[in-house]
FINU-137425 format. One line per field, with one value per residue: x, y, z of N, C-alpha, C, CB in turn; residue number from 1. Coordinates in steps of 0.1 Angstrom, whole numbers, plus 5000, padded with zeros to 4 digits. Glycine has a CB too. Example, Ala and Ser with C-alpha at 12.3 -4.5 7.8 and 13.67 -1.06 7.14 Angstrom:
REM FINU-137425
npx <- c(5132	5128) .
npy <- c(4943	4978) .
npz <- c(5078	5071) .
capx <- c(5123	5137) .
capy <- c(4955	4989) .
capz <- c(5078	5071) .
cpx <- c(5132	5129) .
cpy <- c(4967	5000) .
cpz <- c(5078	5079) .
cbpx <- c(5113	5141) .
cbpy <- c(4955	4994) .
cbpz <- c(5090	5057) .
pos <- c(1	2) .
This chain:
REM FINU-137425
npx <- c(5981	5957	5958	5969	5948	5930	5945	5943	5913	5916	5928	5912	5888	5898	5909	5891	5870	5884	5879	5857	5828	5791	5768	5736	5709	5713	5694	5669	5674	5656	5644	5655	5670	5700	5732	5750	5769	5804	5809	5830	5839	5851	5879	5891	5898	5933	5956	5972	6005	6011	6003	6022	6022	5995	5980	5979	5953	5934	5910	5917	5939	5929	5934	5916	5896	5869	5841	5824	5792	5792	5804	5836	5865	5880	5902	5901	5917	5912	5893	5909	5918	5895	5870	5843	5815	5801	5782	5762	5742	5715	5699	5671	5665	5634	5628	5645	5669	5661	5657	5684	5694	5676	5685	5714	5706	5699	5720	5733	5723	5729	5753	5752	5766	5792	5814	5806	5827	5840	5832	5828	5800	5793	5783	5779	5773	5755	5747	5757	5747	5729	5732	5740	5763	5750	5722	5728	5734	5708	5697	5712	5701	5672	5669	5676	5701	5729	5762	5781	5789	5777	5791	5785	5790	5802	5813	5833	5819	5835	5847	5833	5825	5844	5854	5827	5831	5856	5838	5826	5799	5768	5758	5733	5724	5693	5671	5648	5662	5661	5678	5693	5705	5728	5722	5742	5761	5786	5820	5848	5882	5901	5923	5911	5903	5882	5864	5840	5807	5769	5745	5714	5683	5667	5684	5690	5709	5730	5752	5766	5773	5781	5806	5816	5825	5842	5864	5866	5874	5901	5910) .
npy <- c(5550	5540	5514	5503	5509	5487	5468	5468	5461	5437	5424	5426	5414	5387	5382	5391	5366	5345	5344	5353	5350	5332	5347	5364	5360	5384	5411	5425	5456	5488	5504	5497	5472	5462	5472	5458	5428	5437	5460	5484	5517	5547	5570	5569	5582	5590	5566	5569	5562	5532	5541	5536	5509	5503	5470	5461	5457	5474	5498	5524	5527	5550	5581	5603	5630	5640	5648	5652	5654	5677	5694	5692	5688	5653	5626	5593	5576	5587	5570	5551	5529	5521	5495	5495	5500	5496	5512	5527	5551	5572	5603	5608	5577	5565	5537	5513	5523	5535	5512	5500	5519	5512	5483	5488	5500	5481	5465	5482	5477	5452	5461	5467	5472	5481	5506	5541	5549	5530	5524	5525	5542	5543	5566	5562	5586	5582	5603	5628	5650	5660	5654	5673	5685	5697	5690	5664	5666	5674	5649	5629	5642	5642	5614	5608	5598	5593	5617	5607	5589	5583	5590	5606	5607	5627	5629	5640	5624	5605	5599	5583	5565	5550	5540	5525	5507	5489	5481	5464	5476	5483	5506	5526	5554	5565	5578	5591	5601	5585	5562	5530	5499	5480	5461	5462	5460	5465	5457	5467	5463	5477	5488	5490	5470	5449	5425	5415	5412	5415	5411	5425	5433	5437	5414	5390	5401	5386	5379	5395	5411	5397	5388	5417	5416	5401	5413	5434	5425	5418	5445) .
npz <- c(2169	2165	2163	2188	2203	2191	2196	2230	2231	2224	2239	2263	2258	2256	2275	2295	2289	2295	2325	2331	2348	2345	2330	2331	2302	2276	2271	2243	2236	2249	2228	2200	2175	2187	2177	2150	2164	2164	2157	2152	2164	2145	2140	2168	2205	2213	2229	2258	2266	2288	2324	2348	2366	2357	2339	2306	2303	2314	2314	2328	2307	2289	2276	2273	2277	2304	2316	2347	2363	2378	2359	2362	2351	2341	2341	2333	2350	2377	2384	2396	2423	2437	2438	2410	2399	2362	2337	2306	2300	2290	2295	2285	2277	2279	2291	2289	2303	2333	2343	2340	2364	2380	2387	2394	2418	2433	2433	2446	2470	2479	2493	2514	2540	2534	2533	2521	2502	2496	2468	2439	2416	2383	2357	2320	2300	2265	2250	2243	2231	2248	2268	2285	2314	2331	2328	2334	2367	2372	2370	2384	2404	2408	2406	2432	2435	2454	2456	2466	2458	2435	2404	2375	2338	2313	2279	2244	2212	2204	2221	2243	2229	2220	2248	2250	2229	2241	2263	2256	2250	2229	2210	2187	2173	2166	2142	2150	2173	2193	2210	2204	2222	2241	2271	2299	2328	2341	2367	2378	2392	2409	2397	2371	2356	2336	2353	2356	2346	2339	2320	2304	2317	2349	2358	2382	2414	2431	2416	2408	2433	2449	2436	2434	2468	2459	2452	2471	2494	2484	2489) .
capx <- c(5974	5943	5965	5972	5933	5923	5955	5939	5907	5916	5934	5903	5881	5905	5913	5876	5862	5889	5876	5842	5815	5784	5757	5725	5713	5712	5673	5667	5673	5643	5641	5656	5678	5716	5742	5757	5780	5817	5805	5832	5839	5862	5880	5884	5908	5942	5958	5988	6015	6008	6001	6027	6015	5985	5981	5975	5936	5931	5906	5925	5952	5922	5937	5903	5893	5861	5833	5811	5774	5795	5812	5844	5868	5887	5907	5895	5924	5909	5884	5917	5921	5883	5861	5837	5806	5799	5773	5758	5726	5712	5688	5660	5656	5625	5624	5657	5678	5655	5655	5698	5699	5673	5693	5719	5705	5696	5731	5744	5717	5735	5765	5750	5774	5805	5814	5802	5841	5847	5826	5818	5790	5798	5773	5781	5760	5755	5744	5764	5748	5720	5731	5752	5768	5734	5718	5732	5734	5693	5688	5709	5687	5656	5669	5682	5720	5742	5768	5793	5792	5775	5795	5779	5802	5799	5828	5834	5812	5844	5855	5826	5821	5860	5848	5821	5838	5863	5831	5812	5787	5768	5744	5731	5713	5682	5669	5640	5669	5663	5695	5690	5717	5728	5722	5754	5766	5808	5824	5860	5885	5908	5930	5903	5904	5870	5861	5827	5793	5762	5736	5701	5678	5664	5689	5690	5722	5733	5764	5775	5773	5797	5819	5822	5825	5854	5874	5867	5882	5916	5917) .
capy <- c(5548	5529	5501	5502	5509	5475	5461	5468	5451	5423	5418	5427	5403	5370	5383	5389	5356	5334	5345	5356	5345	5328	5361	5358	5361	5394	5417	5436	5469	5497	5513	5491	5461	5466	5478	5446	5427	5439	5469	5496	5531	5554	5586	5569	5585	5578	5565	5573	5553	5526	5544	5528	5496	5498	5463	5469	5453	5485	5508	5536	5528	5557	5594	5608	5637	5636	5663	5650	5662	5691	5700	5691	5677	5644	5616	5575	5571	5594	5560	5542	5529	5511	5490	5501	5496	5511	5516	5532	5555	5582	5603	5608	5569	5556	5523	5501	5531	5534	5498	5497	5523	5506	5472	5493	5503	5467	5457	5489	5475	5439	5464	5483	5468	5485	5523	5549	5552	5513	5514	5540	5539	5555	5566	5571	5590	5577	5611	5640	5668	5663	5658	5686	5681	5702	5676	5650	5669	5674	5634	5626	5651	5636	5599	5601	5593	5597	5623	5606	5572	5581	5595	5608	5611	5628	5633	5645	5610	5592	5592	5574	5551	5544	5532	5512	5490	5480	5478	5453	5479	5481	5518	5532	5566	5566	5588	5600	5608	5579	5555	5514	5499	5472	5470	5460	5465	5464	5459	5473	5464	5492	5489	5495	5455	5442	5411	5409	5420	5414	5416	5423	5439	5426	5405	5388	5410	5382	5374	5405	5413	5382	5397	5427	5415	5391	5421	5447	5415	5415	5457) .
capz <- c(2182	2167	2165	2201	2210	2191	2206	2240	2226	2219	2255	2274	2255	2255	2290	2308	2290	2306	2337	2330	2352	2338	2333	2322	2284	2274	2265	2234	2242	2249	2213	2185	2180	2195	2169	2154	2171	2159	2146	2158	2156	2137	2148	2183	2208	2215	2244	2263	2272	2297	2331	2359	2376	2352	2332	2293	2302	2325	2308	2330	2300	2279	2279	2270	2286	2308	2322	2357	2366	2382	2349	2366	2341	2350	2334	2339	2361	2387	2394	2404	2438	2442	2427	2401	2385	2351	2331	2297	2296	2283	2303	2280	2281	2289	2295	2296	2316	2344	2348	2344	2370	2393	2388	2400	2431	2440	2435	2459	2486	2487	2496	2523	2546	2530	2531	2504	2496	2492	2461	2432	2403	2373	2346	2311	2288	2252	2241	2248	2226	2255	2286	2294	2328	2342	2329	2343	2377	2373	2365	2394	2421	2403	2411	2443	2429	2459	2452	2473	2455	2421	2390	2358	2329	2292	2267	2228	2207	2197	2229	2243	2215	2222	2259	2249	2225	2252	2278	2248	2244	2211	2208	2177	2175	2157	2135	2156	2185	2202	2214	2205	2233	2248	2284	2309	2339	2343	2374	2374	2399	2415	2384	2358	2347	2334	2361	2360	2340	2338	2307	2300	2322	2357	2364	2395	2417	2436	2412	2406	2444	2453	2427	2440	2478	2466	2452	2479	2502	2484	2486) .
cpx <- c(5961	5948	5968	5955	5930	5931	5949	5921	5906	5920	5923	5896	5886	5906	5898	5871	5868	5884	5864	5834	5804	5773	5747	5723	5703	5696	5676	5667	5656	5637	5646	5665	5691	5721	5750	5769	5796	5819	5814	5831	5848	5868	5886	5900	5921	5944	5974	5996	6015	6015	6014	6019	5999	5989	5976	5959	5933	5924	5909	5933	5947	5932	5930	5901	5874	5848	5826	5802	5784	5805	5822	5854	5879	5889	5901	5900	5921	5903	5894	5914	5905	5877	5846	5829	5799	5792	5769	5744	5726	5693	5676	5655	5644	5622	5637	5669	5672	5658	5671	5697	5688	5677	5703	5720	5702	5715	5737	5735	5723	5749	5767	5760	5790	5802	5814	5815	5850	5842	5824	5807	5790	5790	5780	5774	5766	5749	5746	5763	5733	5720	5744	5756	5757	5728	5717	5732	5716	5690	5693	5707	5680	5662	5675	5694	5727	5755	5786	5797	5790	5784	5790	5790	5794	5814	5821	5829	5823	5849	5845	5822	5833	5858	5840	5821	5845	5849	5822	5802	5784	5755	5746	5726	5704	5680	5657	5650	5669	5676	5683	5706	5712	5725	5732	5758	5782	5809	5837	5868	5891	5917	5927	5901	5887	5868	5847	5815	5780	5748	5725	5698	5667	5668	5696	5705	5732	5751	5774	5776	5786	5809	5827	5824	5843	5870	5874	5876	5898	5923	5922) .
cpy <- c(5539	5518	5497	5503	5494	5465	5459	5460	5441	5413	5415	5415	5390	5373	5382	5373	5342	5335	5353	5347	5341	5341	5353	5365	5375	5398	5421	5449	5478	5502	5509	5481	5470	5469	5461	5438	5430	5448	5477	5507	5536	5567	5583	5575	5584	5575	5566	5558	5548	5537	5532	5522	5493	5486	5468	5461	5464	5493	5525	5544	5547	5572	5605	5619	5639	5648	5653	5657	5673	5701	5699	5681	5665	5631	5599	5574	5578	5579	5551	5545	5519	5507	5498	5493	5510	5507	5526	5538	5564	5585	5607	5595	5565	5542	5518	5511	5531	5524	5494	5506	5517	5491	5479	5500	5491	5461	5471	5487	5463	5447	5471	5481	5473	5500	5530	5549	5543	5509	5526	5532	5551	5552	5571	5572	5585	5591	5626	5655	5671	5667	5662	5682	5689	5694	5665	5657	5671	5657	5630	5632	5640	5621	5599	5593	5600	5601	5621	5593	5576	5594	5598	5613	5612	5632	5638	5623	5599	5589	5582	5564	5542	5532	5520	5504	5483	5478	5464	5459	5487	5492	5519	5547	5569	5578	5598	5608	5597	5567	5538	5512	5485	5473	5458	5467	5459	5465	5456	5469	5474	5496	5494	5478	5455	5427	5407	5419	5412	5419	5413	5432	5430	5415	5402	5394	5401	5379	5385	5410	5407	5390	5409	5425	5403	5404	5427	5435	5418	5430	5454) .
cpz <- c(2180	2169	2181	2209	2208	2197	2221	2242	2228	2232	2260	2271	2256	2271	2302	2302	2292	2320	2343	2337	2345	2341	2326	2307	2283	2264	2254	2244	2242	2237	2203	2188	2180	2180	2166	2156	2161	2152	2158	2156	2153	2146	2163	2187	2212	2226	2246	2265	2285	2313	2342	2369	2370	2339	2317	2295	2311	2310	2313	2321	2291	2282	2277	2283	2284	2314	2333	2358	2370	2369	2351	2356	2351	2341	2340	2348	2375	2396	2401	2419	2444	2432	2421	2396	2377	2346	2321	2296	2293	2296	2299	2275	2281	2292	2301	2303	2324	2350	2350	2360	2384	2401	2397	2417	2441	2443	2451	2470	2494	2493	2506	2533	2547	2533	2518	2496	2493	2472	2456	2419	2395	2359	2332	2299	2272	2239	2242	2243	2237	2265	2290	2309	2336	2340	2336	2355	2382	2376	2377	2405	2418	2409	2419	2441	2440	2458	2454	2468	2438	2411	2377	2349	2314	2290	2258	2230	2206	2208	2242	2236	2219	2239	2259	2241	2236	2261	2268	2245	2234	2214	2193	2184	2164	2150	2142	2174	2195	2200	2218	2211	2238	2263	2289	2316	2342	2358	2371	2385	2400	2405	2374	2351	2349	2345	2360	2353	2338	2329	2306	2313	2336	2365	2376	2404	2422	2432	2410	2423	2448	2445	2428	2454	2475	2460	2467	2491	2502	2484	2502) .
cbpx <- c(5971	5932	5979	5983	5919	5921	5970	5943	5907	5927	5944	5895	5878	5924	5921	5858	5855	5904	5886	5837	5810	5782	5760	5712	5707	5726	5661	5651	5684	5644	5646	5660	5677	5727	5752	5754	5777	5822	5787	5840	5835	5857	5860	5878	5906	5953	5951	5988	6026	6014	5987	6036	6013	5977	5975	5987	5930	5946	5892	5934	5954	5904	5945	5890	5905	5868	5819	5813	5758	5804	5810	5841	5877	5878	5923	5899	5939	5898	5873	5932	5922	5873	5858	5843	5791	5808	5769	5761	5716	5712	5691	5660	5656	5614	5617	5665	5682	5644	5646	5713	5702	5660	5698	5718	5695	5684	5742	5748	5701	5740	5770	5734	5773	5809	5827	5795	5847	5835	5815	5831	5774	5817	5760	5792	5754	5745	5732	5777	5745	5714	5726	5742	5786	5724	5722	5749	5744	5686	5692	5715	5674	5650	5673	5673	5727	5744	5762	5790	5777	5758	5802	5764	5816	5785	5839	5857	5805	5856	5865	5819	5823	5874	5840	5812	5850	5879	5819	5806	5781	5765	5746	5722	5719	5671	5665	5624	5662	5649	5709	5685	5719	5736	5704	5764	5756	5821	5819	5860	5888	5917	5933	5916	5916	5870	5863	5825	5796	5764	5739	5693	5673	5659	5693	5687	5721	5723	5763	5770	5762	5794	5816	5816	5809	5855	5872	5848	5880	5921	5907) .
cbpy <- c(5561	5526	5501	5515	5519	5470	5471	5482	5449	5422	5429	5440	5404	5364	5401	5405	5355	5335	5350	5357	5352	5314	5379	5360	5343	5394	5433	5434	5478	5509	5527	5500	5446	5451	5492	5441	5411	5430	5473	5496	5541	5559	5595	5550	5586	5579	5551	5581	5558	5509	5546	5534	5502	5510	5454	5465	5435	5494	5504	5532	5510	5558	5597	5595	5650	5627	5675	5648	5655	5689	5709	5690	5685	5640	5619	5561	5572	5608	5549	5544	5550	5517	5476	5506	5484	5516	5516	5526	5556	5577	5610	5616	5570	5558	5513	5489	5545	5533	5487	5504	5536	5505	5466	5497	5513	5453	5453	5506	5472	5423	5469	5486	5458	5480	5529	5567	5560	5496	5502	5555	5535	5554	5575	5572	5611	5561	5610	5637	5673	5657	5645	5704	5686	5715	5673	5642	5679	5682	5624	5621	5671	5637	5589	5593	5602	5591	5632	5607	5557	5580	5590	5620	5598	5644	5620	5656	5612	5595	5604	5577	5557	5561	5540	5512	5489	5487	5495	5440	5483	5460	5536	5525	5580	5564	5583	5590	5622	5574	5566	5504	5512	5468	5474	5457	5462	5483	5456	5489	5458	5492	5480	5508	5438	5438	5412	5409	5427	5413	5413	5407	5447	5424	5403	5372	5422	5376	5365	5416	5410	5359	5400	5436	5410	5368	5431	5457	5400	5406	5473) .
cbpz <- c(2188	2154	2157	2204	2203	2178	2207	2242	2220	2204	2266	2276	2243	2245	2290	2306	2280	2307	2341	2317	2359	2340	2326	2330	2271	2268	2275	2225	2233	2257	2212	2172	2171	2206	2179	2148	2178	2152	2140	2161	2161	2122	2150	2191	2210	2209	2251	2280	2271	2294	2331	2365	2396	2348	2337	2276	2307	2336	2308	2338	2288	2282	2275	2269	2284	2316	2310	2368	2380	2396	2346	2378	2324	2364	2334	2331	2357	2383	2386	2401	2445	2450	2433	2392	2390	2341	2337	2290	2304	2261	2312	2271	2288	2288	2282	2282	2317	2342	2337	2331	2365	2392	2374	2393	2431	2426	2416	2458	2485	2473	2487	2532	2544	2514	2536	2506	2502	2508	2465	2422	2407	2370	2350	2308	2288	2253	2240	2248	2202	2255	2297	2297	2331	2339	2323	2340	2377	2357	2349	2395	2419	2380	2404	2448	2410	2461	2455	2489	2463	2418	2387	2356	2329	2282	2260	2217	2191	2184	2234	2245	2193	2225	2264	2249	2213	2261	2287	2256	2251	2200	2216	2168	2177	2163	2121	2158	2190	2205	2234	2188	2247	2246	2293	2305	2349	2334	2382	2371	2402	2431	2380	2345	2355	2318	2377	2378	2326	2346	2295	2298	2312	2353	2360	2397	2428	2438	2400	2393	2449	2443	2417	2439	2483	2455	2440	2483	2497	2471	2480) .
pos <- c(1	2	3	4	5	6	7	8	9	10	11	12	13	14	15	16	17	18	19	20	21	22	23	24	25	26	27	28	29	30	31	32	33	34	35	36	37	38	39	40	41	42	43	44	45	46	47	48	49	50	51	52	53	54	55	56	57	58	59	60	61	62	63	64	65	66	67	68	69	70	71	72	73	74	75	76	77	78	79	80	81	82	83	84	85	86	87	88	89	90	91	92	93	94	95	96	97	98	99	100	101	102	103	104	105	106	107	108	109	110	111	112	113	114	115	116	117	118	119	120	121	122	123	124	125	126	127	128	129	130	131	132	133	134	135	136	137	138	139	140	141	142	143	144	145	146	147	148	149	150	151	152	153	154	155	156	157	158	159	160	161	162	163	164	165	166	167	168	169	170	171	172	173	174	175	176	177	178	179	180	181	182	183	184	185	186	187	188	189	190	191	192	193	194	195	196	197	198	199	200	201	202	203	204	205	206	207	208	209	210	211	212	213	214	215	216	217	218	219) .
């Protein structure tokens, strides 16, 4: 089955940068430099046998099992059916999470126009012996994370690690506990396909907005 994970790899990457938008150029992360590029992980989980009407570039394809802030467990393919943006944080943070998830809120203001149930945002932690699904249900009270739009997700390590190679993102975990990361933001269409991301921190919403306005068109 690894063979079939890098297999699915190797699609997404030739596959989103034919049709990758131009983003801007990617920050140093908050706490050390990124993990370097091509560096994957071991152990990762497997995956099932292509889901019906899902493409093999669908990150749905994962069979990883999932916990939300409510401790409620739930497979990838649950996000089928709408568009998606994803994201990697950790909620002990300080600096470049804050700033993904306030990026984040800029981009769900160009969206106000749409319905909470046209559009989800889906968090996933990079440090899962922390943030327990109370955790995560504390961080989004504390930030005003809409319960009806936003998603927080932890797993077992390999099977986040497994995620954020196909998503392009590159964490370590330091030795004093803190997490060096890339920072990106994924938008997913209703399939699970990669279309559109955006890297670094601060960056202007406008392109990833359009991007999500020309999917939610063709749902």
């Amino acid at each position: 089955m690894k063979r079939y994970t890098l297999y699915l790899l190797t699609l997404i990457a030739l596959g989103f940068t034919a049709c990758q938008q131009e983003v801007a150029q990617e920050e140093d992360s908050c706490c050390a430099k990124p993990v370097a590029a091509g560096e994957l992980p071991d152990g990762t989980s497997s995956l099932a046998i292509p889901t019906a009407g899902l493409t093999d570039m669908s990150l749905y394809q994962l069979e990883s099992d999932w916990q939300n802030q409510n401790a409620e467990a739930l497979k990838l393919q649950e996000f089928r059916g709408k568009v998606q943006l994803v994201a990697m944080v950790y909620t002990h943070c300080g600096y470049a999470c804050p700033r993904i998830i306030a990026d984040l809120k800029r981009i769900e203001m160009g969206l106000d126009q749409y319905k909470r149930e046209d559009i989800g945002i889906v968090l996933v932690t990079m440090d899962p012996a922390r943030d327990t699904p109370e955790r995560l249900l504390d961080f989004a009270k504390s930030n005003n994370l809409d319960p009806k739009r936003w998603t927080l997700l932890t797993s077992e390590q390999d099977n986040i690690r497994e995620l954020a190679a196909l998503l392009n993102m590159k964490y370590k975990v330091e030795l004093d506990g803190e997490i060096s990361h890339s920072n990106i933001i994924t938008v997913l269409n209703e399939n699970g396909e990669i279309i559109h991301q955006a890297e670094g921190l601060g960056v202007e919403p406008d392109e990833t907005v359009n991007a999500i306005k020309g999917l939610l068109q063709k749902i």
